[in-house]
C-alpha positions in Angstrom: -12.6 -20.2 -9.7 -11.1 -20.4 -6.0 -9.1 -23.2 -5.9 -8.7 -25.5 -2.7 -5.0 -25.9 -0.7 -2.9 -27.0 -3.1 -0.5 -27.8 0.3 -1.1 -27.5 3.6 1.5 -24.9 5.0 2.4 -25.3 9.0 0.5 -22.6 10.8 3.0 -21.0 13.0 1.7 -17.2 13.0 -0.7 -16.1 15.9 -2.8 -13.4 16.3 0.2 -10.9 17.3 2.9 -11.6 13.9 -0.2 -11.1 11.9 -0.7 -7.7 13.2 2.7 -6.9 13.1 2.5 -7.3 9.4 -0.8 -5.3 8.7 1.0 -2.1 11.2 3.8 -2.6 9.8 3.3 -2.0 7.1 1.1 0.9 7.1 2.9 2.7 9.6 5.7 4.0 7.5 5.8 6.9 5.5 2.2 8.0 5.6 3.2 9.3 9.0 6.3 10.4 8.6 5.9 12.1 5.2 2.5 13.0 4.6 1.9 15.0 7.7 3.3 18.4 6.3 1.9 18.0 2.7 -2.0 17.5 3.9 -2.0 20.2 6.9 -0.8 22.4 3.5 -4.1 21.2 2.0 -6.8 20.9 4.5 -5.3 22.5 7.9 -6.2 20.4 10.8 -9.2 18.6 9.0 -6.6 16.5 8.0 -6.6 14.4 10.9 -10.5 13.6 9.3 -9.0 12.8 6.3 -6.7 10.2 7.4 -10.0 8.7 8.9 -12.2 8.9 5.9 -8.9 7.2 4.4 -9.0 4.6 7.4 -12.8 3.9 6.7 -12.5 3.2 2.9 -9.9 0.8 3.8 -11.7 -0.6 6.3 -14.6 -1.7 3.8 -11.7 -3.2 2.0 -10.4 -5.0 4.6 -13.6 -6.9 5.2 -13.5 -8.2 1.8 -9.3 -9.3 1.6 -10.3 -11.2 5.1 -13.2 -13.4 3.9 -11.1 -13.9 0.3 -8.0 -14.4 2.1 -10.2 -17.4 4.1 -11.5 -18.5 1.1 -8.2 -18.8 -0.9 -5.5 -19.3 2.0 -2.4 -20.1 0.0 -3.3 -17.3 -3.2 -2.4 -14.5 -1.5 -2.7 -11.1 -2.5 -5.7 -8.6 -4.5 -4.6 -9.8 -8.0 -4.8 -13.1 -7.7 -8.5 -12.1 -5.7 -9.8 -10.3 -8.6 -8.1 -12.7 -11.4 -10.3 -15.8 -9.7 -13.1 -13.7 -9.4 -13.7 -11.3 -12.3 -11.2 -13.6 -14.9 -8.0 -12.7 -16.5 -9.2 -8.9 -18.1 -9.8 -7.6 -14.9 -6.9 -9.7 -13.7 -4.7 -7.7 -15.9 -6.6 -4.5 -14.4 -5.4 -5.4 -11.3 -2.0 -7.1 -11.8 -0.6 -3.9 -14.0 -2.7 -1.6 -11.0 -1.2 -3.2 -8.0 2.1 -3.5 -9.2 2.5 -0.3 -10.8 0.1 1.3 -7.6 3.4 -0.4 -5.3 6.3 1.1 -8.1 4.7 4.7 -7.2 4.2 3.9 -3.6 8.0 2.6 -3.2 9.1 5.8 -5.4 7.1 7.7 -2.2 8.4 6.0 0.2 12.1 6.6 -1.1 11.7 10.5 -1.8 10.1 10.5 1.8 13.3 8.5 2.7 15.7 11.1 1.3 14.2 13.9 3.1 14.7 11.7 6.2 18.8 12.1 4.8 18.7 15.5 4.0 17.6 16.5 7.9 19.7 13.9 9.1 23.1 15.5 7.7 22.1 19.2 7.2 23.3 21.4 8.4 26.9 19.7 8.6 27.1 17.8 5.1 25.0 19.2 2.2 23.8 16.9 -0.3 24.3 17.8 -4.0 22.1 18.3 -6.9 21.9 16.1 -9.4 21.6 16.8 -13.1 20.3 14.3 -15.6 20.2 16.2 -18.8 17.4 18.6 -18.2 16.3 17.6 -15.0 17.8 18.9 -11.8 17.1 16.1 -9.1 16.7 18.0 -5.5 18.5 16.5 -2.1 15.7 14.3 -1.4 15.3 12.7 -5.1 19.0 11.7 -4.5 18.7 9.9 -1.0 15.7 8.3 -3.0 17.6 6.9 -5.8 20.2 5.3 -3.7 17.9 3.8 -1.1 15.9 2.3 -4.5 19.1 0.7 -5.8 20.5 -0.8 -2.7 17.2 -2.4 -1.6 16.8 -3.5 -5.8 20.1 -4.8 -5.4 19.2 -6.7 -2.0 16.3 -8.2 -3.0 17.9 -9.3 -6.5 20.6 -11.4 -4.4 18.4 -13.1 -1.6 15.5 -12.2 0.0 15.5 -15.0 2.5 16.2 -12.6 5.7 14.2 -9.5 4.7 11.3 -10.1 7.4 13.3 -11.2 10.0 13.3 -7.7 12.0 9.5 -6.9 11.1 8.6 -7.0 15.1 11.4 -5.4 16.5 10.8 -2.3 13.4 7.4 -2.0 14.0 7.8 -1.8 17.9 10.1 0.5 17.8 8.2 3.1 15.2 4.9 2.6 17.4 7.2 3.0 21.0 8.5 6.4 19.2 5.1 8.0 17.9 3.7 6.9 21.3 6.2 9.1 23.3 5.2 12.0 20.7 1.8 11.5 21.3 1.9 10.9 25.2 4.1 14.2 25.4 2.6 16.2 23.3 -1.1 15.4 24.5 -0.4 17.3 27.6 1.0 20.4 25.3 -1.9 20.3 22.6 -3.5 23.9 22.2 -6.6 23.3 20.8 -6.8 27.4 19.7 -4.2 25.9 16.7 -6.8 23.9 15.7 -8.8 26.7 14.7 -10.3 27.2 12.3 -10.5 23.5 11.6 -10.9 23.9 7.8 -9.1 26.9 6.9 -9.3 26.2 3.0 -12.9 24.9 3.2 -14.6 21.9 3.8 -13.9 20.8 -0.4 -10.0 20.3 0.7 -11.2 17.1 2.9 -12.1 14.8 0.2 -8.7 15.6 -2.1 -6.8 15.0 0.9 -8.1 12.0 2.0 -7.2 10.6 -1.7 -3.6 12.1 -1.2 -3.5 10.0 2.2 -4.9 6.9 1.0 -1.6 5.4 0.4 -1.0 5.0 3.9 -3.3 2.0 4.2 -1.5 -0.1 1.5 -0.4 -2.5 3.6 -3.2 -4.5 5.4 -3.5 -6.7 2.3 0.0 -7.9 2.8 -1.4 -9.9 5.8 -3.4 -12.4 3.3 -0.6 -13.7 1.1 0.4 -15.4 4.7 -3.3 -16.7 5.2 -2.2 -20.1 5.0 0.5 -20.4 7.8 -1.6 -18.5 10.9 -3.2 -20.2 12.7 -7.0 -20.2 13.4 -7.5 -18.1 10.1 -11.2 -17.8 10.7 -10.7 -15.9 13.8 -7.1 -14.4 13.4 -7.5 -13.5 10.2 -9.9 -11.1 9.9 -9.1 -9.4 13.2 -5.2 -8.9 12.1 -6.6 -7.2 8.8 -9.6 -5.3 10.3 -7.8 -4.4 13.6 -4.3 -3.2 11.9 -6.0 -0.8 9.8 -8.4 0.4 13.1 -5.2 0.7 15.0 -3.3 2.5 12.2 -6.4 5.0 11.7 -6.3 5.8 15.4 -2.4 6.7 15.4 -2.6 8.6 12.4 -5.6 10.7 13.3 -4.2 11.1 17.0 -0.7 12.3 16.0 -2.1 14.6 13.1 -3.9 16.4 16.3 -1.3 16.7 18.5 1.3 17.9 15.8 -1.0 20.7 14.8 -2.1 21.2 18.3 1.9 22.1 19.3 2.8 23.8 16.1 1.4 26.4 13.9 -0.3 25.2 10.7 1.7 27.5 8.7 5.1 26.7 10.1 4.7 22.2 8.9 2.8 23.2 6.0 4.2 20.9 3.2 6.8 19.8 4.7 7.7 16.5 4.1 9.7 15.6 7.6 6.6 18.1 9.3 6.6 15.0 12.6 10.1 15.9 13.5 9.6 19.6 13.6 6.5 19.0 15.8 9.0 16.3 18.1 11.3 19.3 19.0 8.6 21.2 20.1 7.2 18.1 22.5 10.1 16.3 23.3 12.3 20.4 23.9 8.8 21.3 26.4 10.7 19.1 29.0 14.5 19.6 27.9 15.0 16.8 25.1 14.1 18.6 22.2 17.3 17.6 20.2 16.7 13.8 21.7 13.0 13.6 20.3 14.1 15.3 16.9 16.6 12.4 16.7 14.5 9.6 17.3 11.5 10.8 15.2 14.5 11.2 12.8 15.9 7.7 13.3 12.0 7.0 13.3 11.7 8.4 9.8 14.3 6.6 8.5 13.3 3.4 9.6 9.9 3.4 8.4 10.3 4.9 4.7 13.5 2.1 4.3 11.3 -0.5 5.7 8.3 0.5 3.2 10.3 1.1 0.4 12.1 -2.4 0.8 8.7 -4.5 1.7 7.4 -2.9 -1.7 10.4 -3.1 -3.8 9.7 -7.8 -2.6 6.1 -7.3 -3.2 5.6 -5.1 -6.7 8.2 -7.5 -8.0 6.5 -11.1 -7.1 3.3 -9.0 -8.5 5.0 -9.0 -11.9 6.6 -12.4 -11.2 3.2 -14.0 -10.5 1.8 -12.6 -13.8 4.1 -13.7 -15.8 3.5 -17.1 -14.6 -0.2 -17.1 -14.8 0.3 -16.0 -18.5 -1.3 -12.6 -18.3 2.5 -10.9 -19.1 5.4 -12.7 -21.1 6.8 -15.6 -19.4 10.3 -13.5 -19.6 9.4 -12.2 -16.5 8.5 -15.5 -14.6 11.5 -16.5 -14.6 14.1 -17.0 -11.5 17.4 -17.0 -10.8 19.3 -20.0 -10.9 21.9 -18.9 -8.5 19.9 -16.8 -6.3 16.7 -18.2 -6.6 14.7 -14.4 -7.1 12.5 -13.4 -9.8 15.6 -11.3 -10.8 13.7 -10.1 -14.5 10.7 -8.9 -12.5 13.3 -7.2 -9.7 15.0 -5.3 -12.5 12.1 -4.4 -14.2 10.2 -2.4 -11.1 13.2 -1.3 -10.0 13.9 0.3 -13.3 10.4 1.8 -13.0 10.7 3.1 -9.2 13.7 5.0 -10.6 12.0 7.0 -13.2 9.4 7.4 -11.0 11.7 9.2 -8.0 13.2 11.2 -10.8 9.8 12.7 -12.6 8.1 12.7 -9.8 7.0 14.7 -6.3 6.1 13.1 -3.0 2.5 15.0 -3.5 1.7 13.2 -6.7 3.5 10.2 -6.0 1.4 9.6 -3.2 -1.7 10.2 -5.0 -0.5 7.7 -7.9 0.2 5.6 -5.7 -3.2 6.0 -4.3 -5.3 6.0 -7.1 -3.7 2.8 -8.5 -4.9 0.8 -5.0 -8.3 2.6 -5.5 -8.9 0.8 -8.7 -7.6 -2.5 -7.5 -10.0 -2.2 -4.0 -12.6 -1.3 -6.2 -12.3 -4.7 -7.8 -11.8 -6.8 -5.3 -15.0 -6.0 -3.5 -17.0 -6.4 -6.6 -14.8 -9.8 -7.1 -16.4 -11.0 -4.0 -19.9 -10.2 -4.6 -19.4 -12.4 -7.9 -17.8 -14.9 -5.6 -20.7 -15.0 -3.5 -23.6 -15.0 -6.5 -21.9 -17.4 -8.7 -22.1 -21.5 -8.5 -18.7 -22.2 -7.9 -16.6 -23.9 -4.7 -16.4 -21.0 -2.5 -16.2 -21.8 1.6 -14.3 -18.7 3.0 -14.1 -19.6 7.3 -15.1 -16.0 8.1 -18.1 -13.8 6.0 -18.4 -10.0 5.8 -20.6 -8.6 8.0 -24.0 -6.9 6.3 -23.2 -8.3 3.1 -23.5 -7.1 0.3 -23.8 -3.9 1.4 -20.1 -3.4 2.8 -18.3 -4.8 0.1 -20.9 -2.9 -2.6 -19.9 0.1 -0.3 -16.3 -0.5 -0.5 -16.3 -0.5 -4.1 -18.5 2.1 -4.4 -16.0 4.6 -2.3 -12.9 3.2 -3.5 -14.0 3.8 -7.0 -15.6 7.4 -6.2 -12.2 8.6 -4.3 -10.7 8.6 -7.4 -12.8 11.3 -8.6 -10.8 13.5 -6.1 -7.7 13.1 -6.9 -5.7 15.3 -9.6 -6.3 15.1 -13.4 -3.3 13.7 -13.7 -3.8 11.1 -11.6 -7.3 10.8 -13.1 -6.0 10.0 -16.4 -3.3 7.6 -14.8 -6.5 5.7 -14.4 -8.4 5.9 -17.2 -4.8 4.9 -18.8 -4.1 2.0 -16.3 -7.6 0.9 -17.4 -7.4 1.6 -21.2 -4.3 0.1 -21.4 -4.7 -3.2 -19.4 -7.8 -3.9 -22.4 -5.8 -3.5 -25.1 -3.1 -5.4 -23.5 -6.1 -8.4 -22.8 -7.5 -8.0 -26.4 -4.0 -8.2 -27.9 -1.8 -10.7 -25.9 -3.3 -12.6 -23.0 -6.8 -13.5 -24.7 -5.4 -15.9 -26.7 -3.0 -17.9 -24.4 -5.6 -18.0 -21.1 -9.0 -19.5 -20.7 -11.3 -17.1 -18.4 -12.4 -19.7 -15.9 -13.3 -17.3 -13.2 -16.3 -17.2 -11.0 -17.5 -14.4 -13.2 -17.3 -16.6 -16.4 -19.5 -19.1 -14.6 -21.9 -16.8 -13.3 -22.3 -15.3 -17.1 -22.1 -19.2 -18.9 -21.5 -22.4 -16.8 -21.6 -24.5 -19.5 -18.9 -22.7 -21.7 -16.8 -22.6 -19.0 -16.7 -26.2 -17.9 -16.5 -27.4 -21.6 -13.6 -25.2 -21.3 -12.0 -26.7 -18.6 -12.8 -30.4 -20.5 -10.8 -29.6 -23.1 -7.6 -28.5 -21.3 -7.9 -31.5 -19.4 -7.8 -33.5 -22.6 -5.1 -31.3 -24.2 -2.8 -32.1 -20.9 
């Protein structure tokens, strides 16, 4: 059940750092990476499918606000859905959203590579890499060192990782708004023609590909408790980043496909800067704007990648102290004070992830991982909302229960698009969090969550009786 403030943090964040942290952390790599891959797959309906993306997240965001009001120092899906639904679906989530943010960061680093590779070509050529029978490309190995610097940062402190969020995120946005503002007066809409050249069935799997753009507007709630006027703020940081990030995306999939040829960006994965030297060379800069959507691109897969290297580990951190994992991983550093175990751990993980895998299904894993976990959390409010428990959120979503039975509904039924082997990722994640419940965490955790109550009040407040008399 939602607990009440356990301490009342000073609210020092307004309306403007809470958006900073929604945008900025969705404008990252899902710009700068994804561009090239979905014009391969759905031409320029892409630019649609980054706004059916947008609106699924959108449902989702209505949700996170009024939980984020309701549970202001929780913070964060998993600990929404752990409340809500109890400690199996908590371990649904927890093993989703942290494994969902170990594929994203893989992304985000392979994207980051790529950035490397058109950084130094042609003038230094990066090597290939052989690990037994694996040959990692160019962009796997700018990936692999970008993973264990920021594992090895965030392993030794992690006190000043934030403290350049504004000037980051104004910067990426002050770059893609020169590429849009330049190329608007360039666009051709004849390139946009036909607008579905693989058919109108391409939309749907590429909007699951591009989901894992809009990971990041949940970040905004595990700060609920320190901005202030949460009732008001709150909501409008997490609805209004992902509005604002559905706009740019959309907008600057049009104009690079309205200045380039579909066939010339098509998969590839740094697609925005070949599109800059086409605006920014229309009025004599081309090698300028190829340099700062460059610079651009390096800045926003290293910011990602680091902001989700911190996160996926506290995910793992936080699990292990809630007893749903071994208590191994809750542990932190004396010297450092970081959850070092749960650090190594992901990072280990993002590692074998940037060597198996491909930024296409990377994305999508990433993707379908967040799907599950949105899914969730919507129903976990609905359950909030039915049960008889302490529950006094400062802001309520609109037309309930229709948006968050909506979000849940479309979150769950995007997965259905993706690849089979995302698909059985899934079914997997799922499979495997049960048997994980059923063999180690139903035995150590009583299931006090609004769920329980809403299914047996009685057994759950005898519950809750007893540990109070076994403390």
């Amino acid at each position: 059940m939602p607990e009440t403030t356990e301490s009342e943090l000073e609210r020092t964040l307004g309306l403007k750092e809470a958006l900073m942290i929604g945008v900025g952390t969705m404008v990252g790599a899902g710009i700068f990476v994804l561009p090239g891959p979905a014009a391969e797959a759905a031409g320029p309906a892409a630019a649609l499918a980054f706004v059916l993306a947008g609106a699924v997240a959108l449902l989702t965001a209505f949700s996170t606000s009024e939980l984020a009001t309701a549970m202001p120092q929780a913070g964060g899906p998993y600990h929404f859905i752990n409340s809500g639904l109890g400690p199996l679906f908590g371990s649904i989530a927890g093993l989703g959203n942290w494994l969902g943010l170990a594929f994203a960061t893989a992304f985000y680093a392979v994207g980051f590579g790529s950035y490397v590779v058109l950084l130094l070509e042609p003038a230094v050529s990066v090597p290939s890499v052989a690990l037994g029978p694996l040959v990692l490309d160019d962009s796997q190995v700018g990936g692999l060192a970008v993973v264990v610097a920021f594992v090895g940062i965030n392993y030794l402190s992690t006190s000043s990782t934030g403290s350049l969020q504004n000037v980051i995120v104004l910067t990426l946005l002050g770059i893609l708004a020169a590429f849009v503002a330049f190329g608007a007066f360039q666009t051709d809409i004849s390139t946009l023609r036909p607008f579905a050249p693989e058919g109108v069935e391409t939309i749907l799997p590429t909007t699951a590909l591009v989901f894992v753009s809009y990971l990041g507007f949940a970040q905004i709630s595990t700060v609920a408790g320190e901005i202030k006027k949460p009732s008001r703020n709150l909501p409008i940081a997490i609805v209004g980043s992902v509005l604002l990030v559905t706009v740019i995306y959309a907008v600057a999939m049009v104009v690079l496909l309205g200045v380039v040829e579909r066939d010339v960006v098509a998969g590839d994965e740094t697609a925005i800067a070949e599109g800059a030297a086409v605006v920014f060379g229309a009025v004599g800069a081309g090698v300028v704007g190829v340099g700062l959507m460059t610079f651009g691109g390096l800045l926003a897969t290293a910011s990602s990648a680091n902001a989700s290297v911190l996160s996926a580990s506290r995910i793992s951190y936080a699990m292990g102290r809630d007893g749903l994992v071994v208590e191994w991983l809750g542990a932190v550093h004396r010297r450092f004070k970081t959850p070092h175990r749960s650090i190594v751990l992901t990072g280990t993980l993002i590692v074998v992830f940037v060597v198996l895998g491909t930024v296409e299904n990377l994305a999508r894993a990433g993707s379908v991982m967040h799907l599950v976990v949105y899914g969730l959390l919507n129903v976990a409010l609905i359950v909030f909302r039915e049960a008889d428990v302490v529950y006094n959120p400062d802001y309520r979503v609109p037309l309930y229960p229709y948006v968050p039975a909506a979000g849940a509904v479309l979150s769950f039924a995007l997965i259905a698009y993706m690849e089979r082997i995302e698909i059985l990722l899934a079914v997997g994640l799922v499979v495997g969090s049960v048997a994980w419940y059923l063999v180690y965490v139903r035995s150590r955790v009583h299931d006090t969550s609004a769920l329980a109550v809403l299914r047996n009040p009685q057994a759950v407040e005898s519950e809750v009786e007893l540990d109070d008399d076994e403390k």
